[in-house]
C-alpha positions as CSV (number, residue, x, y, z in Angstrom):
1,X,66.5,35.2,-63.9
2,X,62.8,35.4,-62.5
3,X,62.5,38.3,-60.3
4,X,59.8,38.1,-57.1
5,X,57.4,40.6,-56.8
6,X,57.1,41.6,-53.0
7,X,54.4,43.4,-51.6
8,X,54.9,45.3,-48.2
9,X,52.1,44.9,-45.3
10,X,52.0,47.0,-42.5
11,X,49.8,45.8,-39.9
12,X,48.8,47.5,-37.1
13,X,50.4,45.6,-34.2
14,X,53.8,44.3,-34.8
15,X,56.3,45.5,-37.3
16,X,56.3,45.3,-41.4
17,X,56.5,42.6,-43.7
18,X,56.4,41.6,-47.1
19,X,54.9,38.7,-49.0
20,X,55.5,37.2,-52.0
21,X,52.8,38.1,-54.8
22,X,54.1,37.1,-58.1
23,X,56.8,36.3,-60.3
24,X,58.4,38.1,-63.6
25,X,60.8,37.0,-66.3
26,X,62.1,39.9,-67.9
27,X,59.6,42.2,-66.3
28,X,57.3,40.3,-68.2
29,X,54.4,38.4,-66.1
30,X,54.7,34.7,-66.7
31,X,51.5,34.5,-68.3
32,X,52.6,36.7,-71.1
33,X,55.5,34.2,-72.0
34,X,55.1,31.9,-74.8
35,X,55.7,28.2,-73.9
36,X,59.4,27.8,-75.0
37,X,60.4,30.4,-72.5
38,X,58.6,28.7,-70.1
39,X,60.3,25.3,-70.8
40,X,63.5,26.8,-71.2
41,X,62.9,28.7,-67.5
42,X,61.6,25.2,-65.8
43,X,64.9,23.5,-67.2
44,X,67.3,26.5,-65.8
45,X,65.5,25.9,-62.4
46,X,65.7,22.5,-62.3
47,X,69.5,23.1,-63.3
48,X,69.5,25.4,-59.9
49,X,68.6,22.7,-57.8
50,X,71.7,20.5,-58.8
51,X,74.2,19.8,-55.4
52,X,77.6,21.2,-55.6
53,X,80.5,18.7,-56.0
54,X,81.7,16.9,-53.5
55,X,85.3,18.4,-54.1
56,X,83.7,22.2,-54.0
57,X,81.8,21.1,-50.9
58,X,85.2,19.7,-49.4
59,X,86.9,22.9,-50.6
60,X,83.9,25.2,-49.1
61,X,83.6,23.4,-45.5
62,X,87.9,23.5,-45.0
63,X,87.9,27.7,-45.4
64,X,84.8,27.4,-42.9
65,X,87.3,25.4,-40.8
66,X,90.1,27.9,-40.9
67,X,87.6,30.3,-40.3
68,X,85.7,29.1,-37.4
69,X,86.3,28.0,-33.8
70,X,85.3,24.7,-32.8
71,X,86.4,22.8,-29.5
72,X,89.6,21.0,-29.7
73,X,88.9,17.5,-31.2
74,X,90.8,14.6,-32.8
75,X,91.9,14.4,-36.2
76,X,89.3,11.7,-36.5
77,X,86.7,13.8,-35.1
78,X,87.2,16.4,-37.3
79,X,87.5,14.3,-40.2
80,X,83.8,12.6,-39.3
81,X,82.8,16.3,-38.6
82,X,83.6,17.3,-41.9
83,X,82.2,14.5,-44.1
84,X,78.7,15.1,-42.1
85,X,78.6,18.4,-43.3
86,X,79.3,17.7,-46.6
87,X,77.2,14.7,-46.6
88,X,74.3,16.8,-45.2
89,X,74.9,19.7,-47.7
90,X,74.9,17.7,-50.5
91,X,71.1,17.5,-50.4
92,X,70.9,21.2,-50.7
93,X,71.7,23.1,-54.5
94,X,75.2,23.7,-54.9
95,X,75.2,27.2,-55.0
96,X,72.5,27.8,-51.9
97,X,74.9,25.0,-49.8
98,X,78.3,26.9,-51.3
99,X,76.3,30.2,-50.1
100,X,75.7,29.4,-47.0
101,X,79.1,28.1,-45.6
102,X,80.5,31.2,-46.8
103,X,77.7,33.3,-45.2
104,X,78.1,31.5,-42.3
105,X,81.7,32.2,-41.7
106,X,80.7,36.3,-42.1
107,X,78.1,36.0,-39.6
108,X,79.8,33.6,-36.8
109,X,83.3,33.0,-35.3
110,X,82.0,29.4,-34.5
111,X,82.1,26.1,-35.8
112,X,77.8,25.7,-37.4
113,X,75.7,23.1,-36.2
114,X,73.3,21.3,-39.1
115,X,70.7,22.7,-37.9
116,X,71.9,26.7,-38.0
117,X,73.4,26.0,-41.9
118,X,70.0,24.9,-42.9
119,X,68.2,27.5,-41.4
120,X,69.7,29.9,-43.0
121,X,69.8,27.9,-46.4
122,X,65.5,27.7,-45.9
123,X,64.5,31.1,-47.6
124,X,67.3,30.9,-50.5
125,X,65.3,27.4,-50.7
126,X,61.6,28.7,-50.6
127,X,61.9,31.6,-53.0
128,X,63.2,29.1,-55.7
129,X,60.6,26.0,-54.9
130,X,58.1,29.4,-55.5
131,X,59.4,30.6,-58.3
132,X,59.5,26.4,-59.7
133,X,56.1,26.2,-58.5
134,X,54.7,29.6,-60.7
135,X,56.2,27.9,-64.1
136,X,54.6,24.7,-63.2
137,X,51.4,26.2,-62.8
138,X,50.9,28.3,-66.1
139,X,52.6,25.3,-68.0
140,X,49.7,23.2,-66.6
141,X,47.0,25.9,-66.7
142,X,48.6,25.7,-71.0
143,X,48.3,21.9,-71.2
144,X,44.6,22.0,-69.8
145,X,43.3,24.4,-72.1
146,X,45.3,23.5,-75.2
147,X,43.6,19.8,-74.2
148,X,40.4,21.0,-73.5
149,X,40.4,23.3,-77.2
150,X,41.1,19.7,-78.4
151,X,38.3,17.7,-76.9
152,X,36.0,20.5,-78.0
């Protein structure tokens, strides 16, 4: 799996931070990788960005339910309540949406609202559109010189 490289920053006012400064396969920088690992990397990512099933999702959201408070409601309300969450995590990759409802039944005794579940889904989300976005670039950076060795 690709591994983020973090660097730490330590400003003067406020506290510490780190920022993201490159990516590794391997311990390997990306650029030292020969094409086929990089293909075979893209597709595994794009694989990571598949949604959960709708029965995992409906398995995942009724622990969260035993788990969690909400206010007293109907059996219809809950029923609606629980086909919007899975309808909304179903745009997120199975395993981050999966993640979260479980993470969010550590963290809180209450019922989530959209809002908080996504949230807390958004850096899971960024580090892998990051890493997806480093083995885009050196695949392009490879097509443009391998075309430009060809026009010349």
């Amino acid at each position: 799996m690709p591994t983020l490289s973090l660097s730490t920053r330590y400003p003067e006012k406020g506290s510490c931070y780190q920022i993201v400064c490159g990516v590794t396969l391997g311990g390997r920088e990306l650029d030292a990788l020969d094409d086929q690992i990089i293909e075979n990397a893209l597709a595994a990512i794009e694989y990571a960005f598949e949604p959960a099933s709708r029965r995992d999702l409906l398995k995942a959201v009724a622990v969260l339910n035993v788990r969690c408070k909400r206010r007293v409601t109907s059996a219809e309300d809950t029923k609606l309540a629980v086909n919007v969450m899975i309808s909304d995590l179903s745009e997120l990759p199975g395993d981050v949406a999966l993640w979260v409802l479980d993470e969010w039944s550590r963290q809180s005794p209450w019922w989530p609202t959209r809002a908080e579940l996504l949230q807390l889904a958004e850096r899971k989300l960024q580090q892998r559109a990051f890493i997806k976005s480093r083995f885009q670039v050196v695949q392009m950076m490879r097509a443009s010189q391998s075309n430009s060795q060809v026009a010349a």
